[in-house]
N, C-alpha and C positions, 0 to 999 in steps of 0.2 A: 415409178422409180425403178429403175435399172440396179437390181439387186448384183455386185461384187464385178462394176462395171471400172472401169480407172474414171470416170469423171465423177467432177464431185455434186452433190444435191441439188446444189446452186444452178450451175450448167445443165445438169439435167431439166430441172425447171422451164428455163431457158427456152430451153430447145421445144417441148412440152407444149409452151403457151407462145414462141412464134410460128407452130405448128397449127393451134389453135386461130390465132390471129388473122395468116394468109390463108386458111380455109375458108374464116367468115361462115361457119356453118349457122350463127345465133343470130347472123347480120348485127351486129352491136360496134363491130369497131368500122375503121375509115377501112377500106381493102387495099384500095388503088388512091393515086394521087387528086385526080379526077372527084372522086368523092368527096373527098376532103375537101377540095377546094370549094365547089356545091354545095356541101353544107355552111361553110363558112360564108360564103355569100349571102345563102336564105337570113343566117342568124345576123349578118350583116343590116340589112330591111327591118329587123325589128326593135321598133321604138323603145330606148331601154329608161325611157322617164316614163313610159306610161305601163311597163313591166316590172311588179314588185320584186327588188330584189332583198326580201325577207322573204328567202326562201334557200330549200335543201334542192334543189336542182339544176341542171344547167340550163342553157337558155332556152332549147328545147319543153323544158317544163316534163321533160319524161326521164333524159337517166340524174338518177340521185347524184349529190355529192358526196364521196364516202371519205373526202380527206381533203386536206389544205393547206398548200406551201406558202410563205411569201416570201418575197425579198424588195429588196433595194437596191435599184441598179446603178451604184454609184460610180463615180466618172472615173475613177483609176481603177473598175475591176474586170477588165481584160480576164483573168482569170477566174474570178471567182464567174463570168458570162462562160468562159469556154466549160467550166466545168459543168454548169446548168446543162449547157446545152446536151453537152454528153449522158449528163444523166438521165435526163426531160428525153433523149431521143432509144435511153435504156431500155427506160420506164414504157416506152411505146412500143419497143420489142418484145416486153415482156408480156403484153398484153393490154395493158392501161388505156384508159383514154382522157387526157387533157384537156383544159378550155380555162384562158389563162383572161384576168379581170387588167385590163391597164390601168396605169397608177393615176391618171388622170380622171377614174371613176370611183377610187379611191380619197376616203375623206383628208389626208394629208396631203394626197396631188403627188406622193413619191413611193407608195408602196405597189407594188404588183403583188396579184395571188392568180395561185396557179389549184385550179381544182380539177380533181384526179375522180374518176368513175371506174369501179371494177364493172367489166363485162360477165355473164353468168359462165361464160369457159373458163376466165381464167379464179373468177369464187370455185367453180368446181373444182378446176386442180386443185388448188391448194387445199379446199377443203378436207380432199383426200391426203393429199402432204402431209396436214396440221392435225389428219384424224380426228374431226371436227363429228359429235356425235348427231343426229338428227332424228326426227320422226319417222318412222315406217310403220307404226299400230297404236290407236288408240288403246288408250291403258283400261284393261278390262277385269281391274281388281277391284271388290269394291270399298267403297270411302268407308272410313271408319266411324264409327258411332256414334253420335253427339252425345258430348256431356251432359249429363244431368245437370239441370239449372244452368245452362250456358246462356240462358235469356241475360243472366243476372252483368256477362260481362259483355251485352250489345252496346253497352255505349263504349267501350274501349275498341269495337271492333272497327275496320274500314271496310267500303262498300267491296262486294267478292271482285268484281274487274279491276280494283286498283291490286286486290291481293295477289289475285290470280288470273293474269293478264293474257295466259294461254294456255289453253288446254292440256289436260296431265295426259302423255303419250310415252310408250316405249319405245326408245331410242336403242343406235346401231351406229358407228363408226360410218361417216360417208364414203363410197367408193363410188369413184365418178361412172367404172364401167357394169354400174349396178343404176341406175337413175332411176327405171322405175321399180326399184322397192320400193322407192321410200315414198310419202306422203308430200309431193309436190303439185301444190294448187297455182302458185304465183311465185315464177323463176326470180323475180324483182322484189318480192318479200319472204322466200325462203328462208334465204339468211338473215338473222337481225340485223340492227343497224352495227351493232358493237362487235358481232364476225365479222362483217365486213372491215369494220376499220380498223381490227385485228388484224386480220390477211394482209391488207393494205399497208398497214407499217411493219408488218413481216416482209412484204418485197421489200420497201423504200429502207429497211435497212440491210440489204444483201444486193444492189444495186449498184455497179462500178459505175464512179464519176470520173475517172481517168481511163484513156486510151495505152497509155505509155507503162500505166503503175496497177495490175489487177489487184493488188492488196487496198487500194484507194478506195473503197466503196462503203457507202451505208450514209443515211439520214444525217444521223447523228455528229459524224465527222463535218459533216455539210452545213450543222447548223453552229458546231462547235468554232470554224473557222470566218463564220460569215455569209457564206455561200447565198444560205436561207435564212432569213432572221426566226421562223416558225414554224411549225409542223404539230396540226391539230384536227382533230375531227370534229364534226359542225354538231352543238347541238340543235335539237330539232324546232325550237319554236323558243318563242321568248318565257320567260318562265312564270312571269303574271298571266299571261291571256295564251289563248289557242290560237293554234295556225290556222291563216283563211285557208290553206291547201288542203283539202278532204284526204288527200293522200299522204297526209303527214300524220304521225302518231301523236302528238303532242305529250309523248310522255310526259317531256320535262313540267312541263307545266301543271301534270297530276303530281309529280314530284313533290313539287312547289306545296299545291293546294293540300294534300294529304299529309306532308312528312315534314317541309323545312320549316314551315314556322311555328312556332314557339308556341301557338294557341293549342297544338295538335300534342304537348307532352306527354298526355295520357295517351295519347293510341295507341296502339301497335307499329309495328315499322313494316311500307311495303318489300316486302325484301323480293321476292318471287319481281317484282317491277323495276325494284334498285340493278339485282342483278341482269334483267334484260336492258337495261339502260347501261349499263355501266362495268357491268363484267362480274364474274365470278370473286376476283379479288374484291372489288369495292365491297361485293355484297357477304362475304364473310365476315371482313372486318366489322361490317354494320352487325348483324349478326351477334360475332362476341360481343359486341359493346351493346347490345341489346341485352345480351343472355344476364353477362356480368352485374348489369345496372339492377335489372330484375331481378338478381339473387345476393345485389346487396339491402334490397329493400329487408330481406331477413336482418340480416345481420345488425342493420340496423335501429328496429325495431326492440331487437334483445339491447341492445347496445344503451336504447335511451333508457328500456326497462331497471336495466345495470346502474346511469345514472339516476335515474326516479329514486330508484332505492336506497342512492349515498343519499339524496335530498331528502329522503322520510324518516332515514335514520341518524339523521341530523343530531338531533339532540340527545344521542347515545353516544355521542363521542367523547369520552367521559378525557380520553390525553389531552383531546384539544380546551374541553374546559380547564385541565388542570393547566393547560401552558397561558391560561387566558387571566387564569384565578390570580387578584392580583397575592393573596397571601403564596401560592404557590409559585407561582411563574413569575411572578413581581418580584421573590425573594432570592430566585436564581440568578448567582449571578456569572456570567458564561465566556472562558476564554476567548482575548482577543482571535479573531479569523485570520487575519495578516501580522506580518510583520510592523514595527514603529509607526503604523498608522493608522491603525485598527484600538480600538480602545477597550474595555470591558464593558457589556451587554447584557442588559436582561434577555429571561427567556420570554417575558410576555410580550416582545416588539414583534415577535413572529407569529403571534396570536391568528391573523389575517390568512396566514399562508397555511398555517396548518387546518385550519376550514378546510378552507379551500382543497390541498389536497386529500381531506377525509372522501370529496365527491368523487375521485377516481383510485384512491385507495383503499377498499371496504371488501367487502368480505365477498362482493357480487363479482367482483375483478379477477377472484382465484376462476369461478364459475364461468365468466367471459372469455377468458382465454382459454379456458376447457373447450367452449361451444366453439372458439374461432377457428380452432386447430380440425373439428370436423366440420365445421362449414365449409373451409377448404377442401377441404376430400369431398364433398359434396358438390360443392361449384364444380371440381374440373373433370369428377367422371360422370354429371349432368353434361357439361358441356361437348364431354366426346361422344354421348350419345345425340346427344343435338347436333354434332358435327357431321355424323356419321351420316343419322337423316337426309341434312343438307347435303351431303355427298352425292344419294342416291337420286334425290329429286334434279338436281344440280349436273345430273351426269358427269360426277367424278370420280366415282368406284375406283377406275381402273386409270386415274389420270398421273399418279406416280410415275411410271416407268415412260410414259409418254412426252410430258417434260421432261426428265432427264435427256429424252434424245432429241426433241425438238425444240424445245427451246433454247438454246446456245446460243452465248452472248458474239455481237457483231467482232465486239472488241478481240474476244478469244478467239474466235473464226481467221482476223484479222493477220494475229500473230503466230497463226500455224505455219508449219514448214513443212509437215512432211506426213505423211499417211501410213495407217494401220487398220489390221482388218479385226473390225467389231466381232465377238466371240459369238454375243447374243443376237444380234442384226444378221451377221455375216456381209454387211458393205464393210466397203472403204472408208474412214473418216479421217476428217484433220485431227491434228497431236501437237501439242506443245512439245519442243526438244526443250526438255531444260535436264542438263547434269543433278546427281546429289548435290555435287557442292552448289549450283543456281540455288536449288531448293531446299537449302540448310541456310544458303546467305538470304535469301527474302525471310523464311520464316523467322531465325533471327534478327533482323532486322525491323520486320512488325511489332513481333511481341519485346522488345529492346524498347520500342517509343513506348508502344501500350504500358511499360512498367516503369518506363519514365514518369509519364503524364500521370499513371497514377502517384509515383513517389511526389511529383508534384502537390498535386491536394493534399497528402498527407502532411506534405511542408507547409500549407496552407492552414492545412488545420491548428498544427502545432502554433501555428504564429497566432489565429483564434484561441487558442487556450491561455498563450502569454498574452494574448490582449485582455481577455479575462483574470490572469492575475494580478495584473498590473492595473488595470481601472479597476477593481474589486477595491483596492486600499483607498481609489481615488472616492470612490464614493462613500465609502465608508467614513472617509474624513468628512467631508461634505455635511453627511445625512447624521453624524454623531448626538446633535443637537436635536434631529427629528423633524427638520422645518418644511417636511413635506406634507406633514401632518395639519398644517394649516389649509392646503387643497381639501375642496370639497369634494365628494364621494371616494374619491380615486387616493386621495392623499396617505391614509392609513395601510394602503398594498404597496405603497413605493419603496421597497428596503434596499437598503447596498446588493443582496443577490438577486431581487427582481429585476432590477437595473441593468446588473453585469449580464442579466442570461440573456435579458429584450435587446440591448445595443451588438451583443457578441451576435445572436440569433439572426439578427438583420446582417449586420456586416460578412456573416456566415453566409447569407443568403445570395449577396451579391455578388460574391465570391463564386459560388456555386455556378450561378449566369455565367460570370463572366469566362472560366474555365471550360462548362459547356461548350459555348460562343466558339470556344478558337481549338476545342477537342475535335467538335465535329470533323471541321476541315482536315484535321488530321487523318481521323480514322478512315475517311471516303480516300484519301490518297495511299492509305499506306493498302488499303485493302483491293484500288487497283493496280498497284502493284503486283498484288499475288497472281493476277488473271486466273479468275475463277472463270470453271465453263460455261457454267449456266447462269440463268438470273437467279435462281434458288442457292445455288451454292454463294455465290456472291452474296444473298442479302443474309444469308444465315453468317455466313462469315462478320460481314457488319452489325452484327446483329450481337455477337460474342464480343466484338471489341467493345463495341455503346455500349453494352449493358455493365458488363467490369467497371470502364472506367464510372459508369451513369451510380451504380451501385455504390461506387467508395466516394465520389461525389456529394451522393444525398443524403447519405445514410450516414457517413463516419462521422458527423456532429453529435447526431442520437447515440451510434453505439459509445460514443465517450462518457455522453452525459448517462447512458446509466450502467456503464459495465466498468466506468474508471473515476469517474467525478466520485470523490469523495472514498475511493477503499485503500487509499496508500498516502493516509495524510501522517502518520504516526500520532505525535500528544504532544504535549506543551513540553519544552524541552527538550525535545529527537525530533522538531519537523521535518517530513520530506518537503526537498526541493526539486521542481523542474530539471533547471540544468546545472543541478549543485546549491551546496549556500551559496557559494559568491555569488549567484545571478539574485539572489532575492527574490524569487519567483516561487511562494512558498505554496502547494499544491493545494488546490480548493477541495472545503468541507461541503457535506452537507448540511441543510437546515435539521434541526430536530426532526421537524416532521418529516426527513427523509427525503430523496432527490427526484423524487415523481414526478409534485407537481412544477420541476423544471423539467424533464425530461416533456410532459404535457406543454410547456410551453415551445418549446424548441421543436416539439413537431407540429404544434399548431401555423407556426409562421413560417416552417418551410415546406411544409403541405397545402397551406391554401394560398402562401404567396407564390406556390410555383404553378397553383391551379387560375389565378387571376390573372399571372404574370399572361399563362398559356391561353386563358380563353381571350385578353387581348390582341394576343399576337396573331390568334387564329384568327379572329372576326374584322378587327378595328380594322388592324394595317390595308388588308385585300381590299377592304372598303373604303379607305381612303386611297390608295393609289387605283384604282377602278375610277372613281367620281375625280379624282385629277385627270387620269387618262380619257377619260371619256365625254369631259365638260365641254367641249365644241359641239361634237355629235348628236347629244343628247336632245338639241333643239332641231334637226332634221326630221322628215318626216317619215315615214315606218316604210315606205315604199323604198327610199334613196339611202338610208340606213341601210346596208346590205348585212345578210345574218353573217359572212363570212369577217366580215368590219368587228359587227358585235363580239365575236368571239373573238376576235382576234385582239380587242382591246380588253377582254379578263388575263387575270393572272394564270400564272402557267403551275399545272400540277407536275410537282417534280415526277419522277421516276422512283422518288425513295421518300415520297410525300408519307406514304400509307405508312410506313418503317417507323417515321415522329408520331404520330398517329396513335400507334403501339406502345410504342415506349413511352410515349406520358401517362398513357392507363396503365403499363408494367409498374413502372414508379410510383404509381400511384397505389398499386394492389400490394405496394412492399410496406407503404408504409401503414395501410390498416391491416398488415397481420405482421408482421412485425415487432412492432410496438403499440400493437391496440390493447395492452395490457396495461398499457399507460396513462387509454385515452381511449375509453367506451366508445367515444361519440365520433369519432374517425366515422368509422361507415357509414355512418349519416350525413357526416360534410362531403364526402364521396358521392354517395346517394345523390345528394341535392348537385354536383357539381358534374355528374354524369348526368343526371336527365338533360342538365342545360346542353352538355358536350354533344351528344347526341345531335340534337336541335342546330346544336352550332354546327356540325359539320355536315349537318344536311344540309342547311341555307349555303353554305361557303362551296360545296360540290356544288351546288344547282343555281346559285347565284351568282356566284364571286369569281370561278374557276372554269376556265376552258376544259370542254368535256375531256374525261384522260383515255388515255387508248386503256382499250380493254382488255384484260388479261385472269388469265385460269390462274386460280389455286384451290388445293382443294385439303387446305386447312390454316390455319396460322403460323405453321412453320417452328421457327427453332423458338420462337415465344412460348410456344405449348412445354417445353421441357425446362424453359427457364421458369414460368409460375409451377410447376412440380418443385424445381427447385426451391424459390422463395417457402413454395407452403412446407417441406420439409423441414428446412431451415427455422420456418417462423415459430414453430414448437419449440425448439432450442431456446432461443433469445425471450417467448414470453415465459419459460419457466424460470429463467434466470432474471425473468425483472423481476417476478412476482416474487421470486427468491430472496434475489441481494439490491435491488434497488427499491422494491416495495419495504413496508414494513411490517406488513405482513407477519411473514413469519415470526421475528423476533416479539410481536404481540403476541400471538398464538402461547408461542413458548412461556411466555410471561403468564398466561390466564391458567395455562394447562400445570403449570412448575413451579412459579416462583412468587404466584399469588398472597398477599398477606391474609392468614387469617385461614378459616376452615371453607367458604364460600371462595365460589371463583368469582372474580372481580379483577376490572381493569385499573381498579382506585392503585394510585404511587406508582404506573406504570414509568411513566416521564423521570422520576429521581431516578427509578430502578435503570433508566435507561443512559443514563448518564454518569458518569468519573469522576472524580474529584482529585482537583490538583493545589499543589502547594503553591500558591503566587510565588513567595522566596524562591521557590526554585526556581522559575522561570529565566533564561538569561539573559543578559542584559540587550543585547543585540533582538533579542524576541520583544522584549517589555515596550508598552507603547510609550512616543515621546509627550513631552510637557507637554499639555495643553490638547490631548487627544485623549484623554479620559469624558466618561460625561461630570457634570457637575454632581451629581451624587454619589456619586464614586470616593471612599473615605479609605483610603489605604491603610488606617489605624484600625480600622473595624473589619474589615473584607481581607481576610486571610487567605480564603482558597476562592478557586474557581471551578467551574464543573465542562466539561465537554464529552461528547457525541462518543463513546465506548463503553467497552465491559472489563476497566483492568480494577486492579486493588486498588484501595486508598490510600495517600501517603503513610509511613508508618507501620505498614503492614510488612511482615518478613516476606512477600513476592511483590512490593508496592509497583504499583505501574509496569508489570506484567497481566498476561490477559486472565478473565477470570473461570471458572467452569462455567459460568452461563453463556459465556463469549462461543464454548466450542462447543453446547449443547445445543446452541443458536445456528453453530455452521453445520454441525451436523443435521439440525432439522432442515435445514435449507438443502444440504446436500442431497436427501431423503426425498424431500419434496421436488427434486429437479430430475431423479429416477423415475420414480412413483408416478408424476405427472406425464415424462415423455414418454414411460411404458404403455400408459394408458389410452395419450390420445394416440400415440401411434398401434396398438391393436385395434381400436375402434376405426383406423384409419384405414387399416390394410382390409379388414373386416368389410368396411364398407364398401373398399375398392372392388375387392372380392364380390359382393354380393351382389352391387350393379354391372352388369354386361354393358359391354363400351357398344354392342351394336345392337340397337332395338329388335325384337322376334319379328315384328312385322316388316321391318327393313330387311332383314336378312331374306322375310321368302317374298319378297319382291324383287331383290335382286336376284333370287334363285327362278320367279316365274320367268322375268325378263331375259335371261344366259337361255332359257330351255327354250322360249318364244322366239328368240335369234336362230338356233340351231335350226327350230324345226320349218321358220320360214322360206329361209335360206337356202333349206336341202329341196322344199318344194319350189322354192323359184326357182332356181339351176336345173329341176327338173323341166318345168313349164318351157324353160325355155331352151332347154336340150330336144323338149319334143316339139317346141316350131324349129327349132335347125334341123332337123332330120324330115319332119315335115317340106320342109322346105326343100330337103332335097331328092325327095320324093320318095323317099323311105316311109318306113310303116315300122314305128317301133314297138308295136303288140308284136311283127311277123317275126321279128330277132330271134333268133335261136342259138346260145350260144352251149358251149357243153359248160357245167356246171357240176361239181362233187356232190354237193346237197342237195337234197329231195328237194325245201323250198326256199330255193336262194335270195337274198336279198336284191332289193330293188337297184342301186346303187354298184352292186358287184356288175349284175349283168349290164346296165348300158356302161360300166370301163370298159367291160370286157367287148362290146358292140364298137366301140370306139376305135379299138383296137386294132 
């Protein structure tokens, strides 16, 4: 490249590789017309039903297919023809070589493809362009030490050629006018398959398709308007069985056998073959979702430990006996919950629920969210060391600053005007002119929807909450009489607030989808708007709006139910209302037993209804429209089947496929730490729904989906700062469940302060925890109507009622103000919410501190490797400074040149010879 030249990279290129082209120095492309036409004739002669066309080659049977256009050449496109032509005749200046299938060999009888072959001149330029890194030395550091008793995990392990499908060598940036540094056996499998169709859709999108319009270029425009209906790279063999071609790799199909199906959950994942198959992106993401899965097996393991131990200490649950006892709990009897349709209530109908939340409300809950808060800090500076590895193996050390300048999106390129000179590079590059005020009016304009769409949900939610208080009374009417209690097993769990949380929870849930459904589309348009430069900048962009809105989305159900459900209801007599008394919308209590085991419920059904919803959306759909698309074909024979046919009938992996990908496992990692204080057994529904995910999206890559073009990264990008964020955050919220939504503490307080008797004991917790109200007072608008009491209900005998506080008793000179145990209660919560995040957050920062983000061994491998570069480098430039001088009949022992130092260095003196 023509460093601080006026033409741009593009031109350059150009010029480069029709330089390349009319030399013919590799003989690979047509030279002359003559040729072309020769060859076309040969392949004319050959029998194309007795030539399997399940295969990656043209019809030669020698150059590969590295890429795959189709169209349809329909009868009014005059234009979308003239545009092909021009690009199809680009593409062949640039270097390319074409050999196009007629639609008449095609199983519809109307599709054309057009398959594209790079030449090794022009894989070499680019390679050098895209700074593509390569072999030059066998890696001569050696293998690290087997584990001790590593027999014990041979069956989890796969055979070493699936693991490690090519030798570990140090790598060096390709430069074309260096060739033989490097380690070139076979100019035709040098490069993988997945460089290659890298390079490949790196030209086809910087390729003008108009003569009149040079801003008119790239793939993408082409497939957007019709042009091409597709643009894909072939995989290599069908993914049941191996290619009859010796010279195919059949990865896919070890893919297959090793990693996609479901039998293989326990193994390992070939990542080292994911990524030579498929690119560095795929094979991160596989990676995280490997690492994560695997370090929520911890988590999960304490997690059931957590609930084992509500279940053993069962019958310690001395509230829940007393709320059960019918002398006790049978004789309370408990302010109506709503307004005139709600009646008065024993405390023993809630007998069921309070069990129930004793299993994720116990004393193991305070300790679970303690462990969760450094598992987090565990998980993600594990994983930057496991990242880091993957770095070096991976050759992406130094891949940062390399995309920022070469990867630049067609779109940005498209929309440039006018050029400036790079500080760092010192070239010319395009620039967007946008004014402040451009770049005040789009940013405004983004985040303006973004805070709409979220006000949206929030309107959403609000309308769930009055759906909730409004069928609360509905059910209550209902259930007054109990007649659920006639259903077997299930009958005696059925209460007016089980009800309201299950039908709110679900209609919540729907809601969620559907807002999703028509967010996404937003966010993708509003954030091309912004024309970001690069594809990194772009998906991080995307990446900030999804997650905001994805966050208040999933989450604002949960933070209601346990940071507001039930702390602003006032008492019998001063209820709060929603939106006022006049709406009648009187703000929901909690049960005695506290609002847990609803907050458990409401994350149960929209954590595994979004994980069921996802794992059908992922597997089902592709597979049914696949076997619709593909039901004629299917009964062809493997020969007339062409693999370009095949692929061309899977589904197409988006461009920002890997993006959904992420973000159902982000969503997913918020809500077990989060609210895992709510609900032990989260990481283990995780656990069990990740090994499947895994599995699922290994069969749907290698089964279901046209190979995706292959592309670098070399980390997870802006996801990596948003789980820092989650796991900071998730300290906050679980000391605050354990605080004011568990009951926790106000137990504690009770056992430790206000115990009767000399002995601690939980015995009269339940009265202690409860008010006592004057019925007479209640007003008349509050009092339930005729015929909504139950039948034992005697308003001559039942004077007061009891509810969910810590104020005085009627009577009392501060009556129904709060009591000192009310604020010896906040205060111990308040105490407990310090205390706790002080803690896990020192053990946080400690550990962060303690583990190095980059392994000792990685770092002097990447120090052997920089030193190994230098000193090869300076002896090859020597070797071959002395065949040029050789050459020209010089003698560079005879050189004499004058020199300061007694013994000058090697390098001084041939400048100075040069000279």
């Amino acid at each position: 490249m023509n460093r601080g030249s006026g033409k741009s990279s593009d031109e350059t290129l150009i010029e480069m590789n029709r330089t390349a082209w009319s030399s013919g120095e590799e003989n690979n492309g047509f030279h002359t017309s003559s040729d072309k036409e020769s060859f076309q004739l040969e392949n004319a002669a050959v029998d194309k039903q007795q030539q399997s066309k399940d295969s990656v080659y043209f019809r030669d049977g020698v150059r590969r297919i590295d890429f795959v256009l189709s169209y349809i050449d329909d009868k009014d496109g005059e234009k979308k023809q003239d545009r092909r032509k021009e690009f199809e005749a680009n593409l062949q200046k640039a270097g390319l070589e074409l050999e196009t299938e007629d639609k008449s060999e095609s199983e519809d009888g109307k599709t054309y493809f057009l398959k594209i072959h790079v030449p090794w001149e022009v894989l070499a330029t680019y390679a050098d362009v895209l700074k593509i890194k390569v072999p030059f030395k066998a890696n001569d550091i050696p293998a690290k030490k087997e584990v001790p008793m590593s027999w014990l995990f041979t069956p989890y392990r796969l055979p070493d050629h699936v693991m490690n499908p090519e030798p570990d060598y140090f790598t060096y940036t390709f430069d074309k006018s260096k060739i033989d540094f490097f380690l070139i056996e076979d100019k035709e499998t040098f490069f993988p398959p997945s460089t290659r169709n890298r390079i490949v859709y790196y030209i086809l999108s910087r390729i003008q398709y108009s003569k009149d319009d040079k801003d008119k270029k790239g793939i993408k425009r082409l497939l957007n308007n019709g042009t091409y209906t597709s643009a894909f790279p072939l995989h290599d063999c069908r993914y049941w069985t191996k290619s009859r071609d010796s010279n195919c790799e059949s990865e896919r199909y070890s893919l297959y056998k090793h990693w996609a199906r479901f039998s293989s959950f326990y193994k390992e994942q070939p990542l080292n073959l994911i990524r030579k198959y498929y690119g560095e992106k795929i094979g991160i993401y596989f990676a995280w979702l490997g690492f994560y899965t695997e370090m929520l097996s911890y988590a999960a393991v304490v997690g059931l430990l957590c609930f084992i131990y509500g279940v053993a200490t069962f019958d310690n649950n001395v509230w829940s006996k007393e709320i059960c006892n019918e002398t006790i709990g049978g004789q309370i009897v408990m302010c109506p919950l709503c307004d005139k349709k709600c009646g008065y209530w024993k405390l023993s109908t809630t007998c069921s629920s309070s069990w129930q939340s004793y299993l994720f409300d116990n004393t193991a809950t305070v300790f679970f969210a303690i462990f969760m808060g450094i598992w987090v800090t565990l998980f993600l500076e594990f994983w930057k060391r496991r990242q880091a590895r993957l770095e070096y193996e991976w050759d992406l050390v130094d891949f940062e600053e390399e995309q920022q300048q070469l990867q630049l999106r067609p779109e940005y390129e498209i929309k440039c005007t006018s050029r400036r000179l790079n500080n760092i590079t010192q070239e010319q590059e395009w620039v967007l002119d946008q004014t402040p005020a451009d770049k005040a009016g789009r940013f405004i304009l983004c985040w303006t929807t973004v805070v709409l769409w979220i006000s949206l949900i929030i309107a959403s939610i609000i309308g769930v909450i009055a759906y909730r208080l409004a069928v609360f009374a509905a059910f209550a009417s209902i259930m007054k009489d109990s007649p659920t209690n006639k259903l077997d097993v299930v009958g005696s769990l059925i209460t007016p607030q089980f009800a309201t949380s299950v039908t709110a929870s679900c209609i919540n849930f729907v809601i969620i989808m559907i807002l999703n459904f028509l967010y996404e589309r937003v966010a993708i348009k509003i954030t091309d708007m912004e024309v970001p430069k690069t594809h990194v900048e772009y998906e991080n962009k995307l990446t900030v709006k999804m997650f905001l809105f994805q966050f208040v989305n999933y989450y604002s159900s949960c933070f209601y139910v346990a940071f507001f459900k039930g702390k602003f209801v006032g008492y019998p007599g001063n209820y709060a209302y929603m939106f006022g008394k006049w709406s009648g919308l009187r703000n929901e209590e909690c049960e005695p037993g506290g609002c847990l085991i609803e907050l458990t419920t409401q994350l149960v059904i929209v954590m595994v209804g979004k994980q069921v919803w996802g794992n059908i959306q992922e597997a089902l759909v592709p597979w049914l429209r696949n076997w619709w698309v593909s039901r004629s074909a299917r009964n062809h024979p493997e020969s007339l089947y062409s693999r370009w046919e095949q692929d061309h009938d899977l589904q197409t992996f988006s461009q920002l496929g890997l993006f959904y990908e992420y973000l159902e496992m982000v969503i997913q990692f918020g809500f077990i730490t989060l609210f895992v204080a709510s609900f032990p057994l989260a990481p283990l529904l995780a656990l069990m729904n990740n090994i499947l995910e895994v599995r699922v999206d290994a069969w749907k890559f290698t089964t279901q989906f046209r190979r995706p073009m292959a592309a670098k990264a070399h980390s997870i990008g802006a996801w990596e700062e948003i789980l820092n964020m989650i796991a900071v955050f998730s300290v906050v919220t679980n000391a605050f469940i354990v605080s004011f939504t568990s009951d926790m503490i106000p137990r504690l307080v009770y056992l430790y302060a206000y115990h009767p008797g000399t002995e601690m004991t939980m015995d009269g917790y339940i009265s202690n925890s409860l008010s006592i109200f004057n019925i007479s007072g209640i007003p008349i608008e509050n009092r339930p109507e005729e015929g909504e009491n139950p039948d034992w209900y005697d308003s001559t005998n039942i004077t007061t009622c009891r509810y969910r506080d810590y104020r005085y008793p009627p009577g009392h000179e501060k009556q129904y103000s709060h009591t000192m145990q009310f604020w010896h209660i906040l205060a111990a919560k308040l105490a407990f919410i310090i205390i706790m995040e002080h803690v896990v957050f020192v053990v946080k920062f400690f550990v962060a501190w303690l583990i190095p983000d980059v392994p000792s061994d990685v770092k002097a491998r990447v120090k052997r490797e920089r030193y190994l570069i230098q000193e090869y480098l300076h002896d090859y430039e020597l070797e071959k400074l002395k065949i040029q001088l050789s050459r020209n009949g010089q003698n560079i022992d005879q050189c004499t040149c004058p020199t300061t130092a007694s013994t000058p260095m090697k390098v001084e003196m041939l400048s100075d010879c040069l000279t």
